[in-house]
C-alpha positions in Angstrom: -55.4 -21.4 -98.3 -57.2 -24.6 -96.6 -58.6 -27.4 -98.9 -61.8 -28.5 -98.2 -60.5 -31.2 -95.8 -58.9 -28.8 -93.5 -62.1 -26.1 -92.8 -64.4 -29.3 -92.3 -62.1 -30.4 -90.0 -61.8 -26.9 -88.3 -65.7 -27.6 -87.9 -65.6 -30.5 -86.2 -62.8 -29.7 -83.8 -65.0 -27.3 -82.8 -68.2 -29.2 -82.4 -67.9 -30.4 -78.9 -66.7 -26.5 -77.5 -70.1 -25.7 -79.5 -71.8 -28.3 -77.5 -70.3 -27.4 -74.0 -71.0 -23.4 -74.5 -74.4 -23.5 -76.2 -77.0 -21.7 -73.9 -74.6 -20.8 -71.7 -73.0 -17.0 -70.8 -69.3 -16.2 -71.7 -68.1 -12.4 -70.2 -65.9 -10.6 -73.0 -64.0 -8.0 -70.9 -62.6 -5.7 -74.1 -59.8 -2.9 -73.8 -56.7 -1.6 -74.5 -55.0 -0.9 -77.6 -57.1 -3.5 -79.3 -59.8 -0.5 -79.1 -57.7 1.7 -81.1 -57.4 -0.6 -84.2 -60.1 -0.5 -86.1 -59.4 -3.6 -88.3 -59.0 -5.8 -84.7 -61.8 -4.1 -83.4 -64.4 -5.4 -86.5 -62.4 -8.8 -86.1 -63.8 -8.8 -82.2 -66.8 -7.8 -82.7 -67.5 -10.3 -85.6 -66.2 -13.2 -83.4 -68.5 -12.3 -81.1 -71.4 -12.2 -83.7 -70.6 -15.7 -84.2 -70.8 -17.2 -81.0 -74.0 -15.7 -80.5 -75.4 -17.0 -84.0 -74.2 -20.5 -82.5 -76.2 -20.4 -79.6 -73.7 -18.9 -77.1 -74.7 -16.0 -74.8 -72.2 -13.2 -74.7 -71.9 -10.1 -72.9 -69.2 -7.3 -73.7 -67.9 -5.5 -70.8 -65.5 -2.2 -72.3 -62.8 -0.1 -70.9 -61.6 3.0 -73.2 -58.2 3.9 -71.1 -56.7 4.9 -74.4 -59.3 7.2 -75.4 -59.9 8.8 -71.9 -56.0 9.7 -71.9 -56.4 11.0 -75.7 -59.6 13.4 -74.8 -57.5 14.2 -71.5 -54.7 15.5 -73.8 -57.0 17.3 -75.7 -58.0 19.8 -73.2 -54.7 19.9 -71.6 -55.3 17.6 -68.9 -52.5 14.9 -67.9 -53.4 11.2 -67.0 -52.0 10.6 -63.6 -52.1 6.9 -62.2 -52.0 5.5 -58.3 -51.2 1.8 -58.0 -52.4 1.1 -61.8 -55.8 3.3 -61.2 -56.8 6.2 -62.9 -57.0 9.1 -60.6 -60.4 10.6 -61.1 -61.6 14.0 -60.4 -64.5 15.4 -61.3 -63.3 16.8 -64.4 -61.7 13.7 -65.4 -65.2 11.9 -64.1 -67.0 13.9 -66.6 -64.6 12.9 -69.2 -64.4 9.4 -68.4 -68.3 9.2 -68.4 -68.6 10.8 -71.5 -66.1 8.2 -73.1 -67.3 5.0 -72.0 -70.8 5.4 -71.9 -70.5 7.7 -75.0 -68.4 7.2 -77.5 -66.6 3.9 -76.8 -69.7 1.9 -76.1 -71.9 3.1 -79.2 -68.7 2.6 -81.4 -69.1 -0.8 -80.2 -72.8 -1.4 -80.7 -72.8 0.5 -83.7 -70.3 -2.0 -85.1 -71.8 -5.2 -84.0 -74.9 -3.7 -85.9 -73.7 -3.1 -88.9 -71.7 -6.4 -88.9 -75.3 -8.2 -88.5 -75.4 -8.4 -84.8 -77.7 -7.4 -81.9 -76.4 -5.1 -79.6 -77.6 -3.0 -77.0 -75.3 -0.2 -75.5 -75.5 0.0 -71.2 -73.4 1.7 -68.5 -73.6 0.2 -64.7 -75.4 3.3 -64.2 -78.2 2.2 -66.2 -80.9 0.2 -64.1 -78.7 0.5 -61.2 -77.1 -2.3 -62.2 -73.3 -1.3 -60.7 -73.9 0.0 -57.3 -70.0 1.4 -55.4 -69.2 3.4 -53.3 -65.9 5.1 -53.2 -62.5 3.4 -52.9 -60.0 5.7 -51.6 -59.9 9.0 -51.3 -56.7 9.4 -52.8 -58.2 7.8 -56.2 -60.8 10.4 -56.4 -64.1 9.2 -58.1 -62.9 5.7 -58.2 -65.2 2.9 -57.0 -65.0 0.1 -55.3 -68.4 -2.7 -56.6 -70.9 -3.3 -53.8 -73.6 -4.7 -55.3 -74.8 -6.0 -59.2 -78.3 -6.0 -60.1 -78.1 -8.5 -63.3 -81.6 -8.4 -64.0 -81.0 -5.8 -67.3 -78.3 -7.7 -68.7 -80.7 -11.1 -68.7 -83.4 -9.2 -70.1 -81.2 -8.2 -73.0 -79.6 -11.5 -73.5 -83.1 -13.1 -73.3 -84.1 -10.7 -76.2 -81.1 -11.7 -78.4 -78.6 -9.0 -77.8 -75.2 -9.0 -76.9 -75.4 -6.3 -74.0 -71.8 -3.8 -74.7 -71.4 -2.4 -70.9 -69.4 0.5 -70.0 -67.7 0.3 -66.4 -68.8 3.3 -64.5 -71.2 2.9 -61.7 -73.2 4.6 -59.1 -74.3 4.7 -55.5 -78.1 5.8 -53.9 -77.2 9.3 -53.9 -76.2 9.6 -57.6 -72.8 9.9 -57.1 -71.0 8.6 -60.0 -67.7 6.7 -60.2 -65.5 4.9 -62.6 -64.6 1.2 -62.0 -61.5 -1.0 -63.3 -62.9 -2.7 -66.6 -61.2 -6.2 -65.3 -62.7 -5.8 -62.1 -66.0 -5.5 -63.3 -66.3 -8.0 -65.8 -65.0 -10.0 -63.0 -67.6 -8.8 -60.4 -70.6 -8.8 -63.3 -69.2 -12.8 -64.7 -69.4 -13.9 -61.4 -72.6 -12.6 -60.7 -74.0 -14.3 -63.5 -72.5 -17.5 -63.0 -71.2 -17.3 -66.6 -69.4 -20.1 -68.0 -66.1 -18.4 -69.0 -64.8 -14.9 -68.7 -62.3 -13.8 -71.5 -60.4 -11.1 -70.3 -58.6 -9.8 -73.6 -55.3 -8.0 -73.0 -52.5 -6.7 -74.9 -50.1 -10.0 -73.9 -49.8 -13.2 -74.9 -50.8 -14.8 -71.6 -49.1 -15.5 -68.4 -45.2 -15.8 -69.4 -43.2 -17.9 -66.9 -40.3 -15.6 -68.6 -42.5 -12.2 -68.8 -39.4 -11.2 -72.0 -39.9 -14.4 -74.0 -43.4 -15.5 -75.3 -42.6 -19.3 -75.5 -42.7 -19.9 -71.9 -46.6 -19.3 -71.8 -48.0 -21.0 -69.3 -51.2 -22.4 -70.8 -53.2 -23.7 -67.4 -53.1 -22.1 -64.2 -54.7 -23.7 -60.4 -56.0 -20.7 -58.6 -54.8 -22.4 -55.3 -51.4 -21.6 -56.9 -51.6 -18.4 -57.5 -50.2 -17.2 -54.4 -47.0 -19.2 -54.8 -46.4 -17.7 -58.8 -46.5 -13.9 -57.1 -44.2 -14.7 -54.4 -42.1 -16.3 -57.1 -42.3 -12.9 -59.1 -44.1 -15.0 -62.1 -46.8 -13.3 -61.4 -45.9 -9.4 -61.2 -46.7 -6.0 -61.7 -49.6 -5.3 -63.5 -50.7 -8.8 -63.9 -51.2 -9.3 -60.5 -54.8 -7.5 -60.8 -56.2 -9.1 -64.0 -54.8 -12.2 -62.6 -56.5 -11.6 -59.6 -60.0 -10.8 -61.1 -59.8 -13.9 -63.1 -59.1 -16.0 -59.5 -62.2 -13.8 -58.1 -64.2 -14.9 -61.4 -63.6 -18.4 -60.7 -64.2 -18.5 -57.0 -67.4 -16.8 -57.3 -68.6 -19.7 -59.6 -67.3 -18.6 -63.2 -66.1 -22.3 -64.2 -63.0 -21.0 -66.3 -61.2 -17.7 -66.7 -58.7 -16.9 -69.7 -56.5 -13.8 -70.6 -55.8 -13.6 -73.3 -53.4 -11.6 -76.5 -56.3 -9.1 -77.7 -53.9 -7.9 -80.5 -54.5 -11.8 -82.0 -56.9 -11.6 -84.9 -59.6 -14.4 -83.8 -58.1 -14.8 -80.7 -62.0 -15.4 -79.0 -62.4 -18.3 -81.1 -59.2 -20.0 -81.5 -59.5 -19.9 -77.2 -62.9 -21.2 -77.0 -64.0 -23.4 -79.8 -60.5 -25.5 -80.5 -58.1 -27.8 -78.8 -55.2 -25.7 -78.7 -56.2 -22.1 -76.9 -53.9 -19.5 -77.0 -53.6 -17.9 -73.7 -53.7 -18.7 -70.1 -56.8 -20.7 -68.4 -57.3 -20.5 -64.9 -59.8 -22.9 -63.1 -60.4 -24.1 -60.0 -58.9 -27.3 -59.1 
């Protein structure tokens, strides 16, 4: 347990990250396995209560990869995967829209609300505010962002809530498709100029040894990116999020993280102390 000495000066460590954030818009992107445990998930969304009682503006962007493969099991239906994508058919569309903008976001909302929060539950689908057209035929319904109206989401903020956004969009003839949840929260933080985009994963970070979590590498230069993949640092199925965070930061997000979602607190150790826990990547 921490004497009194210790939590007052937890509180000031973490007055100038108060300072620096206050006002302005951090991008939670939220998936994984941390969805299926229910004690992390209250953990999240309390953290995220918090910043927004401080002054901070958040918006939650959500996978539900987990859940889709679970209802896909379900009705006998395997999860097949091209270069880290879902393949989407329209069966599997229907499933994944009835997941994410179902289920998996009003858990979420329905969670921040009973915790105290404001929360208001949205798909890219809703005000048009994901417009895609279609990637590849070979993923199926998978899209590829065009264009982000942000107007909703600054409404919502400007009323108090934490907007919980499902990634599925749609294009002018109502075709619907499902989106990468780090590609979105990358598209939708850069569109809003937000100040940070957390993208929670189940790692610890960037691993300069991906089999031995003390070689985290704490702060990354986007410009160097391209030298970590052709060094095989970067690899795999980092090379995406990693990617999304280097197309955050370019589009004017000033700092992208990823981070271990599976970290109780993780949100707040990152953003309002010293240390951090994962890997920052900025633009310099």
């Amino acid at each position: 347990m921490k004497n009194d000495n210790e939590k007052a000066e937890i509180l000031i460590e973490a007055l100038p990250y108060i300072k620096k954030y206050i006002n302005e818009i951090i991008v939670v992107k939220y998936g994984g396995n941390a969805m299926l445990n229910n004690e992390l998930k209250q953990s999240v969304m309390k953290d995220l209560i918090l910043l927004t009682t401080i002054g901070i503006k958040v918006v939650l962007v959500h996978g539900g990869g987990p859940e889709i493969s679970q209802m896909l099991k379900k009705i006998g239906k395997e999860s097949v995967f091209i270069d880290g994508l879902r393949v989407t058919d329209d069966e599997t569309m229907d499933i994944v829209q009835m997941i994410l903008a179902g289920k998996a976001n009003k858990d979420l909302v329905n969670i921040l609300e009973s915790n105290g929060g404001k929360a208001i539950g949205l798909s890219g689908i809703d005000g048009h505010m994901l417009i895609a057209q279609k990637l590849e035929e070979k993923y199926g319904q998978v899209g590829d962002i065009t264009n982000i109206n942000t107007k909703i989401i600054l409404d919502a903020l400007a009323l108090g809530y934490i907007p919980v956004i499902s990634t599925i969009a749609c294009d002018d003839n109502a075709n619907v498709y499902n989106i990468n949840a780090d590609t979105a929260a990358s598209a939708i933080a850069g569109a809003l100029k937000a100040k940070s985009l957390i993208a929670m994963t189940d790692v610890k970070g960037l691993l300069k040894d991906k089999d031995d979590e003390s070689t985290l590498i704490p702060y990354v230069r986007i410009s160097d990116v391209k030298a970590l993949i052709k060094e095989g640092i970067i690899s795999g199925g980092m090379i995406p999020k990693i990617n999304c965070c280097v197309d955050a930061v370019r589009q004017g997000v000033d700092r992208a993280f990823i981070i271990d979602g599976r970290i109780p607190h993780a949100i707040l150790i990152e953003v309002l102390s010293d240390s951090g826990i994962g890997t920052m990547f900025v633009n310099v």
